[in-house]
C-alpha positions in Angstrom: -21.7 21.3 16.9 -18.8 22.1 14.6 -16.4 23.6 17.0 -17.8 20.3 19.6 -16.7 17.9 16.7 -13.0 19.7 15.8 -12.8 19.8 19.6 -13.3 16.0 20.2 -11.0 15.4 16.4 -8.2 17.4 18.0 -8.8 15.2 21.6 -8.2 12.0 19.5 -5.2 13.2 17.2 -3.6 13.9 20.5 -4.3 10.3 22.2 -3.1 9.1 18.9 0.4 10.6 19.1 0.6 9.6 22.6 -0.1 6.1 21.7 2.9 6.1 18.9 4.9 7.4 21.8 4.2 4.6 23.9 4.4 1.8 20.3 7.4 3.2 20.1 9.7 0.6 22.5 8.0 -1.9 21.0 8.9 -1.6 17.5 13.0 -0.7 19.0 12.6 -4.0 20.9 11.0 -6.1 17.7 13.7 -4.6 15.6 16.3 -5.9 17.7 15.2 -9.1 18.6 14.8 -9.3 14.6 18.5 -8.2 14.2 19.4 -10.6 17.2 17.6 -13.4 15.5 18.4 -13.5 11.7 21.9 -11.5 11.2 23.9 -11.4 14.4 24.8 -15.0 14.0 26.1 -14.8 17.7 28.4 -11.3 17.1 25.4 -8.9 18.0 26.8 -5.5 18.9 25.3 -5.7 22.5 26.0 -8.9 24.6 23.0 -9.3 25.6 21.6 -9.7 22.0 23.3 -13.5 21.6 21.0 -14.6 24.7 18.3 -16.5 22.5 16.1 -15.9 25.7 16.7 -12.8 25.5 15.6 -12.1 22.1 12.5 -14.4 22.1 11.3 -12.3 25.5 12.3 -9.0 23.1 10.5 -10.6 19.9 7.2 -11.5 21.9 7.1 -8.2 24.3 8.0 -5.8 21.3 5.5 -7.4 19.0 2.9 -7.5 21.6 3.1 -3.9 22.2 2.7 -3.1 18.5 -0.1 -5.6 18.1 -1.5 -3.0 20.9 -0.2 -0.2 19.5 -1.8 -0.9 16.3 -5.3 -1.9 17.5 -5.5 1.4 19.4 -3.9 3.7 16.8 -6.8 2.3 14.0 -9.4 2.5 16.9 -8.8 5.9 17.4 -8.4 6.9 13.3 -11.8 4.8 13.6 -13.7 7.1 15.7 -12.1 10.5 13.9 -14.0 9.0 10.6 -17.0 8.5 12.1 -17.1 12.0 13.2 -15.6 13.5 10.4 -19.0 11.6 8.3 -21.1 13.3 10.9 -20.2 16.6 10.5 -19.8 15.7 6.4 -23.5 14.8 7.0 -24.1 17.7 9.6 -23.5 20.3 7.0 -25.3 18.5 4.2 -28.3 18.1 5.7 
């Protein structure tokens, strides 16, 4: 049981890496927009930042992989708690 729980532990501090991995664009793309939005005042250091469609498509695509990102990431921390109690428990009893 204790080498099945470390086994399933390690399983899910893998998945959440990979999902910072993937959150990662997102928060680059929020950041951006962000810059783009409230200090470039139209001299952004890439072109394509003074496109105010642009930066609202950035803003709402970047945030909305984070929102994902961070539902996911506090899932998975979640489920690692839960068996971290068990085995707590486990061992106790």
């Amino acid at each position: 049981m204790n080498n099945e729980s470390e086994e399933k532990i390690a399983k899910l501090q893998k998945q959440l890496i990979i999902t910072s991995i993937y959150e990662a664009p997102g928060a680059v793309l929020l950041g951006l927009g962000m810059y783009a939005k409230f200090a470039a005042n139209g001299k952004a250091f890439l072109p394509i930042l003074n496109n105010p469609t642009a930066v609202n498509a950035m803003l709402i695509i970047g945030a909305a992989i984070m929102l994902w990102g961070g539902t996911t990431v506090f899932g998975i921390l979640k489920q690692i708690e839960k068996i971290k109690k068990e085995k707590i428990s486990n061992v106790i009893s």
